[in-house]
KETIVO-696961 format. One line per field, with one value per residue (C-alpha): residue in three letters; x negated, y, z; residue number from 1. Coordinates in steps of 0.02 Angstrom, whole numbers. Example, Ala and Ser with C-alpha at 12.3 -4.5 7.8 and 13.67 -1.06 7.14 Angstrom:
resn	ALA_SER .
c1	-615_-684 .
c2	-225_-53 .
c3	390_357 .
resi	1_2 .
***
This chain:
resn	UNK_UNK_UNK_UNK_UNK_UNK_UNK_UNK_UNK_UNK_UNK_UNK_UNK_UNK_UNK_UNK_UNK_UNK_UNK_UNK_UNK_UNK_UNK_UNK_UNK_UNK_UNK_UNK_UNK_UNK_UNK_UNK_UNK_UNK_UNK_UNK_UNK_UNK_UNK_UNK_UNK_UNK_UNK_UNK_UNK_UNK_UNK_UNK_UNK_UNK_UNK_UNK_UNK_UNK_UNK_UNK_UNK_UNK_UNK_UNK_UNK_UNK_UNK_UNK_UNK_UNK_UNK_UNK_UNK_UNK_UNK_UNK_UNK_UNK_UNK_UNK_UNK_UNK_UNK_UNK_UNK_UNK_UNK_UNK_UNK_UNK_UNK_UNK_UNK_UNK_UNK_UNK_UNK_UNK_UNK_UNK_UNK_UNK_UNK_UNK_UNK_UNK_UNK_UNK_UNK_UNK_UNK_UNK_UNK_UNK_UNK_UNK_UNK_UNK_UNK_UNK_UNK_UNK_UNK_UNK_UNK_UNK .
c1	0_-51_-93_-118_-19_89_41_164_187_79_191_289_286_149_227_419_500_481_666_760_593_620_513_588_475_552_582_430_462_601_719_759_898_866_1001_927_847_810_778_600_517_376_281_348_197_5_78_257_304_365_526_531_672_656_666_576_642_630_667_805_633_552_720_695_531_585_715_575_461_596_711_574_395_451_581_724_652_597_410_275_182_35_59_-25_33_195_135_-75_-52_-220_-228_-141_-25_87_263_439_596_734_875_861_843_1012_1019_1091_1091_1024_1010_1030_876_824_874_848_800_842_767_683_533_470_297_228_116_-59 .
c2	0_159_243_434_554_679_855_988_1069_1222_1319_1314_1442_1403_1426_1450_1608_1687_1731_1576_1479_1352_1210_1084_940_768_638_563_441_285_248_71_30_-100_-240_-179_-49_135_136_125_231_232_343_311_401_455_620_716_765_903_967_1111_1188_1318_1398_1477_1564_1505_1545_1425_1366_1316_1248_1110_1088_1056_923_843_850_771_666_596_600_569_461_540_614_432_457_590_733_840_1006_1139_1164_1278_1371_1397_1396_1312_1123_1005_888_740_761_707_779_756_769_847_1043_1132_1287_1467_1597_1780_1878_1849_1794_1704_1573_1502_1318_1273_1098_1033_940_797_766_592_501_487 .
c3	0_-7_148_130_217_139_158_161_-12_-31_-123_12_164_258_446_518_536_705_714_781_796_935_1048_1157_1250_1205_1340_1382_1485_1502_1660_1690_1812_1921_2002_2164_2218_2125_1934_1854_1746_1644_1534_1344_1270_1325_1305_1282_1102_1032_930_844_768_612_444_306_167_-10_-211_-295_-359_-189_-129_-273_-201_-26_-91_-199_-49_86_-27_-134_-81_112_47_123_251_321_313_396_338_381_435_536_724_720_869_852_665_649_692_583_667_599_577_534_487_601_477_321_290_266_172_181_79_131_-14_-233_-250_-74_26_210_250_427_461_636_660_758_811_791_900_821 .
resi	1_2_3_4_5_6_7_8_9_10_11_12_13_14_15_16_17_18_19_20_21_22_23_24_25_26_27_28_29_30_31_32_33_34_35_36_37_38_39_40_41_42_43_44_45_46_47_48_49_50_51_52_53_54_55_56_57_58_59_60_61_62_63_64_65_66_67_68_69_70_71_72_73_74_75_76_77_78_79_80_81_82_83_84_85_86_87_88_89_90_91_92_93_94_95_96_97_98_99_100_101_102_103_104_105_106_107_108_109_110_111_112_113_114_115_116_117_118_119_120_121_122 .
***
């Protein structure tokens, strides 16, 4: 098979919007209940992950590129992708899209793409 990672598509924003740009810490750890006693838990992960939740605006152009990019490369969305860190813009993590991007429109010309992102352990 062939093993390398998909790399967010440069024509393509490079970072999220600030407006509406959101992180949430995803449950890191599992709670067992137990027939006696209190439940157990246990670390799921060496370390929590992250959500994010976003947009960036596009052309009618880069909103075909999007689709490309999640429905076809990442096979709907069902694969991971290198991009940088949302938040120190710098190091580049390994994600996954949570559902697909939905669109809005905010002007003639331009469009929004709200999507959120999931980190993935490496």
């Amino acid at each position: 098979g062939d093993d390398v990672m998909a790399t967010w598509p440069s024509q393509l924003q490079d970072a999220m919007n600030s407006p509406g740009f959101s992180m949430q810490k995803l449950p890191a750890k599992i709670t067992t209940p137990m027939d006696e006693g209190p439940p157990k838990s246990r670390n799921r992960y060496s370390k929590a992950l992250n959500q994010f939740s976003g947009s960036i605006w596009l052309t009618f152009a880069q909103r075909d590129i999007l689709d490309e990019f999640h429905d076809v490369t990442l096979a709907n969305g069902a694969l991971s992708f290198d991009w940088v860190d949302p938040i120190d813009q710098v190091t580049v993590k390994v994600y996954r899209f949570v559902a697909a991007p939905s669109y809005s429109m905010v002007g003639p010309l331009h469009m929004s793409a709200s999507f959120q992102l999931q980190e993935v352990p490496q």
